[in-house]
Structure formats: C-alpha cells, structure tokens
C-alpha positions in Angstrom: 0.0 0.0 0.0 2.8 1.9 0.8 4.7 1.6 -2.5 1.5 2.6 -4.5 0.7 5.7 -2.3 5.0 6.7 -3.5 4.6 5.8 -7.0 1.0 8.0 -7.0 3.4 11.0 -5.1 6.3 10.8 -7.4 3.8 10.4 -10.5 1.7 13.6 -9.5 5.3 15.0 -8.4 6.7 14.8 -11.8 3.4 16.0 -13.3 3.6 19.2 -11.4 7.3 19.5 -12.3 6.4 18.7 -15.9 3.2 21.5 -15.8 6.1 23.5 -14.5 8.2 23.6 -17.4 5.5 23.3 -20.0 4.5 26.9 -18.2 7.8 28.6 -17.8 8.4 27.7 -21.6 5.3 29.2 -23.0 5.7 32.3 -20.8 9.2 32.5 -22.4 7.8 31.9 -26.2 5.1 35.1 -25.0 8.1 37.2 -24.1 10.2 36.3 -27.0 7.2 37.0 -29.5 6.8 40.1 -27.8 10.5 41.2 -27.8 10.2 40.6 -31.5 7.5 42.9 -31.8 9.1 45.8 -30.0 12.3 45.5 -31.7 10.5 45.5 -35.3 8.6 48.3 -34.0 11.7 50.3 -33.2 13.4 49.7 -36.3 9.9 50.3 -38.6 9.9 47.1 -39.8 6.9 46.1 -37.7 4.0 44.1 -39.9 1.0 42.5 -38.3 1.3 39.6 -40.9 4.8 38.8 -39.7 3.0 37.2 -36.7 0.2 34.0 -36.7 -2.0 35.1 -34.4 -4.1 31.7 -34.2 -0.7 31.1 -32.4 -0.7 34.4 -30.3 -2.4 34.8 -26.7 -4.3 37.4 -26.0 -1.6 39.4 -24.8 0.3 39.6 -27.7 -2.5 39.9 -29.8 -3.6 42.9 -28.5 -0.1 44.5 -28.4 -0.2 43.3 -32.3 -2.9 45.4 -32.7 -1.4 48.1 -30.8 1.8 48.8 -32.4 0.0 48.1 -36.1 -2.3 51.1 -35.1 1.0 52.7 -34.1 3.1 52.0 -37.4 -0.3 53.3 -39.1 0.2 56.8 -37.0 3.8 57.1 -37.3 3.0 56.9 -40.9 0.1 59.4 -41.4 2.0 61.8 -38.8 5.1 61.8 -41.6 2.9 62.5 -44.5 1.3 65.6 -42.6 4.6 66.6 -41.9 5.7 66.2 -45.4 2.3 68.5 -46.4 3.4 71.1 -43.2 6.5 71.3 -44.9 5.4 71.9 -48.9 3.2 74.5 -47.9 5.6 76.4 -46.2 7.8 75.9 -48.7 5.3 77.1 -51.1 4.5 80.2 -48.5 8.0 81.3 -48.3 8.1 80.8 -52.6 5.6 82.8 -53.4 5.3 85.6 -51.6 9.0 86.4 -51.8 8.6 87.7 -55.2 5.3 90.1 -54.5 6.9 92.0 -51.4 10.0 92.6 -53.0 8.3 93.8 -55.9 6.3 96.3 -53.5 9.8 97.1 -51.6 11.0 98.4 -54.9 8.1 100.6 -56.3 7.7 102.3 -53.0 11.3 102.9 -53.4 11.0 104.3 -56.6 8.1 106.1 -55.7 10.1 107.8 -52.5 12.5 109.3 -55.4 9.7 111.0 -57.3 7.8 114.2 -57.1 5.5 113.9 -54.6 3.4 116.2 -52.2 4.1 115.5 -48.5 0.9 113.5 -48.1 1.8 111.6 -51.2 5.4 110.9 -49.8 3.8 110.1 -46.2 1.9 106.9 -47.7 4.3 105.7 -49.8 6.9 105.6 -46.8 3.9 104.2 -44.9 3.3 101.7 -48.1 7.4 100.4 -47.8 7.0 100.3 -43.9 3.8 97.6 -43.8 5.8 95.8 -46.3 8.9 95.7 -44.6 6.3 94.4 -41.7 4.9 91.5 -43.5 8.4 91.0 -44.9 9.4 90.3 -41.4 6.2 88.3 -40.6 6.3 86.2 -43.2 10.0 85.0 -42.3 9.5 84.6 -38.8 6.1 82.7 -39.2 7.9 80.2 -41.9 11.0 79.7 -39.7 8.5 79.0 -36.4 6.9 76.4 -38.5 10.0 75.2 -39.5 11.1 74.9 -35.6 7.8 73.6 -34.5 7.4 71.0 -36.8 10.8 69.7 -36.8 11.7 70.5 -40.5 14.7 72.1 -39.2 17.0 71.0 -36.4 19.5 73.1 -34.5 23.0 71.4 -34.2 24.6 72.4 -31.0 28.5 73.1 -30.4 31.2 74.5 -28.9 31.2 77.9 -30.6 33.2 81.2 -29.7 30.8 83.8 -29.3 32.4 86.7 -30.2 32.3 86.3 -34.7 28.6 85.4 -33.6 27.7 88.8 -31.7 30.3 90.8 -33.8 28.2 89.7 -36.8 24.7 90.5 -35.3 26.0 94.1 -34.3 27.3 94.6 -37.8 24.0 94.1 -39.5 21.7 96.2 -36.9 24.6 99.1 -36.5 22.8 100.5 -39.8 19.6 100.6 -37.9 20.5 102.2 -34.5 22.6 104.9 -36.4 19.4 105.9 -38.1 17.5 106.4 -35.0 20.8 108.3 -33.4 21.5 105.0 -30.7 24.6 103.6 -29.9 25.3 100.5 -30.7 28.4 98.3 -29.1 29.5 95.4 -27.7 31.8 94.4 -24.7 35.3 92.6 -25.4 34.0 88.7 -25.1 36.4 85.9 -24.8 33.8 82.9 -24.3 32.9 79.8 -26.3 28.9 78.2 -25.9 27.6 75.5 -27.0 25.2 76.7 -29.5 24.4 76.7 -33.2 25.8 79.7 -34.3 23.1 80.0 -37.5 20.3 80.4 -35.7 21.9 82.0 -32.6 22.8 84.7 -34.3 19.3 84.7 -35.1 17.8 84.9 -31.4 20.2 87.8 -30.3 19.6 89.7 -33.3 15.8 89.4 -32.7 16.8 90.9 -29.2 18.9 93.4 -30.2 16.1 94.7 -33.0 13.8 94.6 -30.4 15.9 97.0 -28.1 16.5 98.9 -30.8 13.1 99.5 -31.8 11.7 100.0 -28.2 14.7 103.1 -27.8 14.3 106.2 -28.2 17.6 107.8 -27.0 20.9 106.1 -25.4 22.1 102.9 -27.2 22.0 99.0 -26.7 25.2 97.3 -25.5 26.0 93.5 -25.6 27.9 91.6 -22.9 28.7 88.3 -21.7 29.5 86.6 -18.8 30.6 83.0 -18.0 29.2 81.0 -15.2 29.8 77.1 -13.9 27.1 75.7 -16.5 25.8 78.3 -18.6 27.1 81.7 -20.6 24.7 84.4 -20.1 24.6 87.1 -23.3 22.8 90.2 -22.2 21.6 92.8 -25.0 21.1 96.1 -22.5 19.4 98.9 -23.6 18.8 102.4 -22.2 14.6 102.2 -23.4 11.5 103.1 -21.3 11.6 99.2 -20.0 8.7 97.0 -19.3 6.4 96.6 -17.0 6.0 94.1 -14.3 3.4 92.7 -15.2 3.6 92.4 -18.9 6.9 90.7 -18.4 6.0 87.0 -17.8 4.0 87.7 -21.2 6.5 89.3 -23.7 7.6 85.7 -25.0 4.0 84.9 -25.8 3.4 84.7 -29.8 2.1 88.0 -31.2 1.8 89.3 -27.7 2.3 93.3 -28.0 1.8 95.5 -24.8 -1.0 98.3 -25.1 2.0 101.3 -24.8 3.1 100.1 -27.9 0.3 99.3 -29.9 1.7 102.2 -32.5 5.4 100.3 -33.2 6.5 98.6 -36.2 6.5 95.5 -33.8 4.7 92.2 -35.0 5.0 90.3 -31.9 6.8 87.1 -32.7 10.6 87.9 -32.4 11.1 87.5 -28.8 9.0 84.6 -29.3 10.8 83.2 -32.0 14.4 84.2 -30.0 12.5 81.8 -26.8 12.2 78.9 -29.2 15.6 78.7 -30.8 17.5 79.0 -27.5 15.1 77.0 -25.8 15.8 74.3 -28.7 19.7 75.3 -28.0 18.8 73.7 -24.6 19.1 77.0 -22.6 16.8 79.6 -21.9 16.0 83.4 -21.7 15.4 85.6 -18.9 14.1 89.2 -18.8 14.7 92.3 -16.2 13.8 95.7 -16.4 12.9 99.0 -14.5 10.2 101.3 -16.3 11.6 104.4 -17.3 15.0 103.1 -17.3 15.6 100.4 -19.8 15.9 96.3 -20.0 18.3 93.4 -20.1 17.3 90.7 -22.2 19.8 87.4 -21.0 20.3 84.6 -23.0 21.9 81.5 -21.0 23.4 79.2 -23.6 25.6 76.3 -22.2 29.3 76.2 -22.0 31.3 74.7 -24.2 
C-alpha cells in the first residue's frame, strides 16, 4: 500500500514538475514574440502579418494590434509633416517675389515728385511691407522649428564672430534712430548653433533697438559654472512688471506700444531657438529706465 501511495506522489510529483516547465516555456515563447515585436517596431519594420496570431495569446494579440495602429500613425503623422513642410515651402516661394516687388516701387516712388501727403503713404506703403516682410520670415522659420523640418545642431562655438556679426547688421539701424550701438570685449565659447543663434540675439537686439528712443543697446557676456549668459542692454522706457512673464508669448504686444512697427513674434521666435539650443531666456527691467534681455546658452 505503501509503494503505491510513493509511486502516486512521485507520479503527481513529476506532473507538477512537468506542468512547471510546459509553463515557464510558454511564458518565455510570449516574451520572446513580444521582444520581436518591439524590436520591429523600433526599427519600422513592424507588420502585423509577420505574426500568426491563431498562435498568439491574447496578450500579444492585443499588443499586435497596438503597435500596427502605431506604425499606421507614425505613418500618417510623416505624411502631414511632409504636407506642413510643402506648404511652407510654397509660402515662403511665393510671396517672396510680390513683397520685393512692393519694396521696390515704394522705393522708386520715395525718389519721385510727390506732395508731402503723397510721400507720407508711400513711406507708410514700404514700412507695412517691410512688416509682413518680417512676418512672413518669422512665421515660416517658427513652422519650420515647431514642426521639426529644421534642427538646431549644437557646439562648442566662440561667441564673439557670432555677436560681432549681429551688431554689424543692426549698426545701420541704430545709427538711423541716433543710438549707440556696441558690444563688450567677449572671450567665451557656448555650445550653440551659431546660424540660428545669431538669429535669437539679433531678434533681441532689433527689439531693443526699436523699443529706444535715446541712449544705445550694448551687448555683454559673462561665464558661469554651466551656462554663458549674453545680455543685449538697452537704455529704453523698460517693461512693466506685469507684462513681463508675457513678452515671449506669440504675437503678444503690450498696449504702450500698440503704435510700433513690432509684430509680436521675435522675442517669441528668439525663446524657441535657445530653448531648442537647450538654454533659456530671462528678462529684467525698471520702467523708465531700460531692460536686459539674457540669454543663457551652455558652456562649451
């Protein structure tokens, strides 16, 4: 009696061991299929017919379906992208040709005979076009940032070619409004791209130039354990408290300067690219005195 009550032990025993094994190597297959799945999936050559699923559990069936809906996604996000980008392209085409063509008649209009109201709206005429000139430019490169048709490429850059080029191209436009325009000896590299950084401190620097009436702007930097800070000072009437938190905010445009030439989207623009540059941008500023706007970019 003995002996049989063994044998039934060691038989039930070695079916448990077997029902064991059976489950530890299905649970392995399951994780293996799945592991196939997710690596297919990373390298986009996921295909829902590359699996049998009369052979699938439930779990992997449902994680079929999951990344199929996913490769599906992927693929119609891509093709909007692809539409984003012709019709900016086709935006920045086509409009290039009717604003230049505007910029040159009220040019040639300026150099005629005209009465003084004549000559006041064709300098107001070259003004709005230099306006949606500048619109049009920032709006495409935005979408362009946003939509990740371009893409920064960070490095160690010195800074000094960078600002020395920036003060070269706005020197013009302080000179005609009678402001000083200089920049601080700078001996300091960042990592940034220099393209587009250029960009965003020449966005500040028109900015302080457009919002002073009398003084100049001067550009500085400074090093610190992590970051470079670039401020662009100016001597302008400053900004208020309150509106500061909002000046980066696209087409934002404070109520004392509802009258400017301002569109609202270069300090928004400047945010985006040094954001992207994985820094940032701070503002400070006393009303009646003038602003820094500080750019922190990190070292090289």
């Amino acid at each position: 009696m003995d002996k049989w009550l063994l044998i039934a032990a060691l038989l039930v025993l070695c079916a448990a061991v077997g029902l064991i094994l059976w489950q530890r190597r299905r649970t392995a297959r399951l994780m293996e299929s799945i592991e196939r799945m997710l690596r297919a999936a990373m390298d986009g050559s996921f295909s829902e017919e590359s699996f049998d699923e009369s052979r699938l559990s439930r779990l992997e069936t449902e994680l079929s379906h999951y990344l199929s809906a996913s490769v599906v996604s992927s693929a119609h996000i891509a093709e909007e992208r692809d539409k984003i980008k012709e019709l900016i392209s086709d935006i920045s085409h086509q409009t290039k040709t009717p604003i230049a063509n505007l910029l040159l008649c009220s040019e040639l209009l300026e150099d005629s005979e005209l009465t003084e109201e004549q000559r006041g709206n064709v300098s107001a005429i070259h003004h709005q076009t230099e306006k949606l000139r500048f619109l049009i430019d920032a709006l495409v490169k935005l979408s362009r940032l946003e939509n990740g048709i371009l893409v920064l490429t960070p490095r160690a850059e010195l800074l000094e070619p960078i600002l020395r080029g920036v003060l070269e191209q706005y020197a013009p436009k302080a000179a005609a409004k009678g402001l000083s325009l200089s920049m601080e000896p700078i001996e300091l590299s960042a990592v940034c791209d220099p393209k587009w950084t250029a960009e965003a401190v020449g966005n500040l620097v028109d900015n302080a130039i457009k919002y002073t009436r009398s003084g100049g702007v001067t550009l500085s930097a400074q090093a610190y354990e992590l970051f470079v800070r670039i401020d662009v000072a100016d001597t302008g009437d400053g900004i208020p408290e309150a509106e500061q938190a909002k000046i980066f905010s696209r087409f934002y445009r404070s109520e004392a300067n509802r009258d400017s030439n301002g569109v609202g989207v270069g300090l928004y623009l400047a945010r985006e690219i040094v954001t992207q540059e994985g820094g940032y941008i701070k503002v400070s500023s006393i009303p009646g005195k003038g602003s820094v706007f500080s750019v922190f970019l990190p070292c090289a």
